[in-house]
C-alpha positions as CSV (number, residue, x, y, z in Angstrom):
1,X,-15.0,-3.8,-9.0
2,X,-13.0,-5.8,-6.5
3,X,-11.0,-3.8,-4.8
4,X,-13.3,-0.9,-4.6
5,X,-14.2,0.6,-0.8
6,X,-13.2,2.0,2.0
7,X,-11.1,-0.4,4.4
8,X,-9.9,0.2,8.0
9,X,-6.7,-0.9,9.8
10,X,-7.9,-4.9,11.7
11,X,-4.1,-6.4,11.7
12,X,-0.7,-5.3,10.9
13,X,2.6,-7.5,11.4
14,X,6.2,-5.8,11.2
15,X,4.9,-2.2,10.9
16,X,7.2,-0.5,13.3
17,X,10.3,-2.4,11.6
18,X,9.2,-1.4,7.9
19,X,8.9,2.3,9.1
20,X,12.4,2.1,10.5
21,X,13.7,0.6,7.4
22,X,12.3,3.1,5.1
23,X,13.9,5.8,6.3
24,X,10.1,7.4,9.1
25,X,12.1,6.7,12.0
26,X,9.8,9.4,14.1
27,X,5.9,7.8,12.3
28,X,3.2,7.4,14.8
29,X,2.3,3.5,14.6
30,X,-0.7,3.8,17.2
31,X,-3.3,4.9,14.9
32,X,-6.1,3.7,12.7
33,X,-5.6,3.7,8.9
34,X,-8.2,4.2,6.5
35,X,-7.7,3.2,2.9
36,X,-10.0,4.2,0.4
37,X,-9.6,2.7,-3.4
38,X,-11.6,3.4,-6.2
39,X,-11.2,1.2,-9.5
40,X,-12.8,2.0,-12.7
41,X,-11.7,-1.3,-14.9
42,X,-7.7,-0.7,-14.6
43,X,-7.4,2.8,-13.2
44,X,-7.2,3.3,-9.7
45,X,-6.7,5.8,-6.2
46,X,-5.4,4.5,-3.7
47,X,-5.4,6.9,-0.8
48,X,-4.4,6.3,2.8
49,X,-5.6,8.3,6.2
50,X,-4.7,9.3,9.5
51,X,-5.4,11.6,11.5
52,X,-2.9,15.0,10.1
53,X,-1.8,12.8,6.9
54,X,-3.3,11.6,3.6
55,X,-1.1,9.7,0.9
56,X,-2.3,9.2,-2.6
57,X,-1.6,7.7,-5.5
58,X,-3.5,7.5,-9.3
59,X,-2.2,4.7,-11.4
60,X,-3.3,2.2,-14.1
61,X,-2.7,-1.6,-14.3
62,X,-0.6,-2.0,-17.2
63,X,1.1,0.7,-17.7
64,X,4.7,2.6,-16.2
65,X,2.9,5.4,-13.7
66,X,4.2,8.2,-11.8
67,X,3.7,7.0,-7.9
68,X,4.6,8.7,-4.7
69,X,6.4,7.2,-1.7
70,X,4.8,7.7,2.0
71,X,7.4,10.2,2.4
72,X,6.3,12.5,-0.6
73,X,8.9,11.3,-2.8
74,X,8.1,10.5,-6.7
75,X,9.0,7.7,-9.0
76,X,7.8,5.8,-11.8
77,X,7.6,2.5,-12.1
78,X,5.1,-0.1,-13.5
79,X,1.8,-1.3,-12.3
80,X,0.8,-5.1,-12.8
81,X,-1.7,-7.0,-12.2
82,X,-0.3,-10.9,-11.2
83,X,-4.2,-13.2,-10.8
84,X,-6.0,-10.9,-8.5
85,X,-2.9,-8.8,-6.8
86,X,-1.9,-5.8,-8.0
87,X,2.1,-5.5,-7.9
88,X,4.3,-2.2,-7.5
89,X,8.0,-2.0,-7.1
90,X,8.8,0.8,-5.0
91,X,12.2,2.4,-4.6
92,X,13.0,0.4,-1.7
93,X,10.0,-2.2,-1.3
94,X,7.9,-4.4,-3.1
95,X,4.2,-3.9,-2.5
96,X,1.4,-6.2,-3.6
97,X,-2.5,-5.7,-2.7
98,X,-5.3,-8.5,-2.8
99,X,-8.7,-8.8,-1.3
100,X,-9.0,-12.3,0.4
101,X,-12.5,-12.6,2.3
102,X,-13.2,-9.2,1.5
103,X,-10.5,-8.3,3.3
104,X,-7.7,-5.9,1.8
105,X,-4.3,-7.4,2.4
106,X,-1.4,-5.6,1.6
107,X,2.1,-6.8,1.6
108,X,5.3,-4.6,1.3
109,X,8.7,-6.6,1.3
110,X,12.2,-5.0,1.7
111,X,14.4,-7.3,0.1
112,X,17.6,-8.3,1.6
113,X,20.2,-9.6,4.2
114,X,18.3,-7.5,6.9
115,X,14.7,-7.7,4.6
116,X,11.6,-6.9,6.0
117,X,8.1,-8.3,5.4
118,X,5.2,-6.2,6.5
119,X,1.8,-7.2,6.5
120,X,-1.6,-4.7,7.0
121,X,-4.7,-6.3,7.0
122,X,-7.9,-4.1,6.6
123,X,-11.6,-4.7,6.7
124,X,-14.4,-3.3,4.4
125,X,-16.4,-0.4,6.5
């Protein structure tokens, strides 16, 4: 499957400024993320890592899926699938995840007069 591996943190643009958006004021920035996703034909997990702090969610292309926020929060919203991104509206960002190069890129935008777009780009380990 394409987006299935393990990926670590190469580039990230606007990180600082999305945290402070969000509401994780006091989140460490200095670290190395690790993102791990498994796909089985629509189904995924998507689970993030530092050091102290894993974030995971379950969800299925398609279909309206209960999702948690990096702050522990729940929602449901749906999952699409737009060419080869995957596309989740958030409660306050919209995040989209592609593989370009074998790369994972990953794109949350706050919308807005005082929007941000932040960019993480991880390679395959």
């Amino acid at each position: 499957m394409a987006f299935t591996g393990k990926y670590e943190l190469d580039s990230q643009d606007n990180y600082e400024e999305f945290l402070e958006a969000i509401g994780l004021l006091n989140a460490k920035t200095d670290h190395k993320v690790v993102t791990e996703v498994v796909q089985d034909g629509n189904d995924f997990t998507w689970t993030q890592t530092i050091p102290n702090w894993t974030w995971s969610n379950k969800f299925s292309v398609g279909q309206e899926c209960e999702l948690a926020t990096m702050t522990g929060s729940k929602f449901k919203a749906p999952v699409t699938m737009e060419g080869d991104k995957i596309s989740v509206p958030f409660p306050k960002y919209h995040f989209t995840a592609e593989i370009i190069d074998d790369k994972l890129v990953m794109i949350c935008v706050i919308p807005g007069e005082k929007g941000v777009t932040f960019k993480r780009t991880s390679k395959r380990i």
